[in-house]
LOSE-390269 format. One record per residue (C-alpha): residue in one letter; x, y, z. Coordinates in steps of 0.05 Angstrom, whole numbers, plus 5000, padded with zeros to 4 digits. Last residue first. Layout:
<recs>
AXYZ
...
</recs>
This chain:
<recs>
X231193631537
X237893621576
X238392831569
X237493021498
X243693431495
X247693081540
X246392521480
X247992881420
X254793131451
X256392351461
X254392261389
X258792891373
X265092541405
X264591861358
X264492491301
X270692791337
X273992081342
X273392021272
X275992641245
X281792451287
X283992741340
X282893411381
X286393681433
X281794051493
X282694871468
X276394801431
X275095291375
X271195891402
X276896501381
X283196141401
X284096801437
X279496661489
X281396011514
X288396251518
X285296821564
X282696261604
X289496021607
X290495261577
X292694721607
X284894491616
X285394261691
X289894591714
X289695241676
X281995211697
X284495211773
X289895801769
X284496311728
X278396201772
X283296281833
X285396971801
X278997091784
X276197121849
X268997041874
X268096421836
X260596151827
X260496061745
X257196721735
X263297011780
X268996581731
X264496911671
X264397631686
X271397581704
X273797331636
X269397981601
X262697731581
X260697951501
X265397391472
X260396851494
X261896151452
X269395871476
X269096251544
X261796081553
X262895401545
X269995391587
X265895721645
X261995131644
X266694701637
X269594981703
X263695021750
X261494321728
X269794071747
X269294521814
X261694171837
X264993541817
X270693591865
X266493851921
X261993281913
X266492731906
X271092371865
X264791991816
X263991451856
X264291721928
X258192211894
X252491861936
X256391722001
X258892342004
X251492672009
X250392132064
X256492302102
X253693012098
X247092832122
X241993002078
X235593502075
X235693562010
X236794392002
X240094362067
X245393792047
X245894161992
X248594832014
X253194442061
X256394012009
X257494651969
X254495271926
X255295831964
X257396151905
X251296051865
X253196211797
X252395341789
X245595311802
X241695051738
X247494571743
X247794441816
X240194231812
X239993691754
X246293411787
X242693361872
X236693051826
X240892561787
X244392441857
X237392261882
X234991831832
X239991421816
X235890841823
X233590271877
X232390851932
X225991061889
X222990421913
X220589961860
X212990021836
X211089261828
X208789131762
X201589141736
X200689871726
X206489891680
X204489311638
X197289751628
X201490361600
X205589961544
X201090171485
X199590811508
X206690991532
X209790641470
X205591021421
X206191651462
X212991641447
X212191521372
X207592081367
X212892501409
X218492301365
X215492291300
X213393161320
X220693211332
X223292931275
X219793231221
X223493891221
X230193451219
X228593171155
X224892401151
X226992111081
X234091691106
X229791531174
X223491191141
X226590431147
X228190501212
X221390861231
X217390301199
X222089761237
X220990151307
X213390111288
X212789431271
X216889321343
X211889711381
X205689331355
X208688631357
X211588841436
X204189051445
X201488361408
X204787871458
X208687351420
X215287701416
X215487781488
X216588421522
X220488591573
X220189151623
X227289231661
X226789891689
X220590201669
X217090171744
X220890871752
X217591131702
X210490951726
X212391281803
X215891901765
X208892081733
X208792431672
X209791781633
X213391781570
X216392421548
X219092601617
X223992101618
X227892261550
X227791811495
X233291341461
X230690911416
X234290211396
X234289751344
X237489181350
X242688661315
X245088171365
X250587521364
X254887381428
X251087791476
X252487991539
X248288531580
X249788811659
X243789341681
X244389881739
X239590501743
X239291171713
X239590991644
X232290641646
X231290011612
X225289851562
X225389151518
X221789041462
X222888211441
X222788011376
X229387671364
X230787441436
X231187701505
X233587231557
X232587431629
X236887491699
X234587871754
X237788281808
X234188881792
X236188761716
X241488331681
X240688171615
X242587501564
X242787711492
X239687491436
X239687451358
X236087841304
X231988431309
X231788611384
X228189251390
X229889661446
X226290211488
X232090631522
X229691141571
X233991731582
X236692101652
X244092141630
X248192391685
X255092171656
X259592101719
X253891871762
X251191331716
X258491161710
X258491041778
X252790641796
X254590181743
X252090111663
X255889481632
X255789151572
X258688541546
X260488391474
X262687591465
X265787471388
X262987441321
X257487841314
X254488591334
X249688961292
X247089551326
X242490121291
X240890641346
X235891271337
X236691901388
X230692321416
X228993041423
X231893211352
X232592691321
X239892501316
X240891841285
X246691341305
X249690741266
X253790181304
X257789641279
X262089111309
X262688541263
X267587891274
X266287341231
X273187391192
X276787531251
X276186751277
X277186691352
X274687491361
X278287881421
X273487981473
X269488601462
X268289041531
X263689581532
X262990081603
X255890361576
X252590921558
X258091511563
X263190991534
X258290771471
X262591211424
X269490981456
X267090141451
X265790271372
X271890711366
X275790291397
X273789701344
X274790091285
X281590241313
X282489471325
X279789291256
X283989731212
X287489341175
X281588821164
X276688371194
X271588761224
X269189391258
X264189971234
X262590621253
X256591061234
X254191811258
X248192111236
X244992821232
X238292731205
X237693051124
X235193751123
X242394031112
X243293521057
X238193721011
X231793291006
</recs>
């Protein structure tokens, strides 16, 4: 297999050494958009490991965590579920270890063996002190295609001893063990047979657990999100626009993005990075064409707002002929940055 048909990947590692505290904010920066990660600082150094491998496939992304050594807790809250938007199912295999989870108000243990499913719109604490997992990342829609049986996800565990969570997790450990031969043509079609997999196999759980009201996730302001990006040209586009579309109060509609700086704030930061996209990639659209397909009327506002809040002119922008005008770091960093890439990019599947 030749290296361009080899899965994109992404691996960093942390323990005792020179470079252990860089290795280790790397870890906690390429999980950021997932979870807010905290590592306590490790009594003895030399049992400390923090490492994490990802696997682009396409429509879904592969995990490979190994963490030992010290306490890792993790942390998915109303608002970073806001800020990143991520609507992505996460079934887990736990391979060695534990961790203790919190999930609609209730605590469980999963151990080595254990599938567990958790939905990135909604809450969920974790702390572990020794875990290796596997992890697959889907999105929603290629599970159930009802939103009532997806929304029941959220928090399924299975035991070791039952024979779906043997099923799922023999699978998970066959696809592990496959990715350095799969290419990226293969992926896809592995996904979706994998996916179905898990539905099928994990379809009468669903039915048996008490359907939680839509109100308990992020539902709505994933919906209000989903909606201002496929209409962000729209110039009306604004807290009173929505509150029409969704039939909301306007001290409701704050309500929902308080946690992120609010609405009109977020609507000018999506129009903006959008128009920063198509500034970097679309030489064909004059500077104007773009700021009016991004929902401003006048350029010269279009022009004073992205200076503050990229620095940079959107002529600047222009000139630097696509590369990004944000500052870059290390090679490092910019891979840790491609994983978060790889994930808006399967929540957008």
């Amino acid at each position: 297999m030749s290296a361009v048909d080899k899965l994109p990947s992404h691996s960093v590692v942390a323990e005792a050494g020179a470079d252990c505290r860089r290795a280790s904010r790397l870890f906690t920066e390429t999980l950021d958009p997932l979870f807010r990660t905290r590592v306590e600082m490790p009594e003895r150094l030399a049992d400390f490991r923090a490492g994490l491998s990802t696997h682009f496939m396409g429509p879904a992304l592969f995990f490979v965590a190994d963490m030992q050594g010290t306490t890792y807790a993790f942390a998915r809250d109303p608002g970073r579920i806001a800020r990143s938007g991520l609507d992505l199912v996460f079934v887990q295999l736990t391979l060695e270890g534990n961790d203790v989870r919190t999930v609609n108000g209730e605590t469980m243990l999963v151990e080595a063996g254990d599938i567990s499913v958790f939905d990135l719109t909604r809450p969920i604490h974790s702390e572990t002190g020794r875990c290796r997992n596997l992890t697959l990342v889907l999105p929603r829609h290629l599970l159930f295609s009802r939103e009532a049986e997806n929304d029941a996800l959220h928090g399924l565990l299975l035991k070791r001893s039952t024979s779906t969570a043997r099923l799922i997790g023999s699978h998970m450990r066959a696809l592990f063990a496959d990715l350095p031969e799969i290419t990226q043509a293969e992926a896809p079609a592995i996904v979706a047979a994998t996916a179905n997999l898990v539905t099928s196999l994990i379809a009468p759980k669903i039915a048996a657990r008490n359907q939680p009201s839509p109100t308990v996730r992020g539902a709505v302001i994933m919906e209000i999100r989903r909606y201002i990006e496929q209409h962000i040209a729209l110039s009306d586009l604004g807290p009173d626009h929505l509150c029409r579309m969704f039939a909301l109060s306007r001290a409701s509609l704050y309500r929902l993005f308080e946690p992120i700086g609010g609405v009109t704030d977020y609507i000018r930061t999506r129009r903006l990075r959008a128009a920063l996209r198509m500034l970097a990639n679309d030489g064909r659209r004059t500077i104007g064409e773009i700021a009016y397909a991004c929902g401003f009327s006048d350029t010269s506002a279009f022009s004073r707002a992205f200076r503050n809040q990229f620095g940079m002119s959107p002529s600047e922008v222009r000139e630097r002929d696509g590369r990004s005008p944000l500052p870059r770091g290390s090679a490092e960093k910019q891979a840790a940055a491609s994983v978060h890439d790889w994930l808006r990019l399967v929540g957008s599947l």
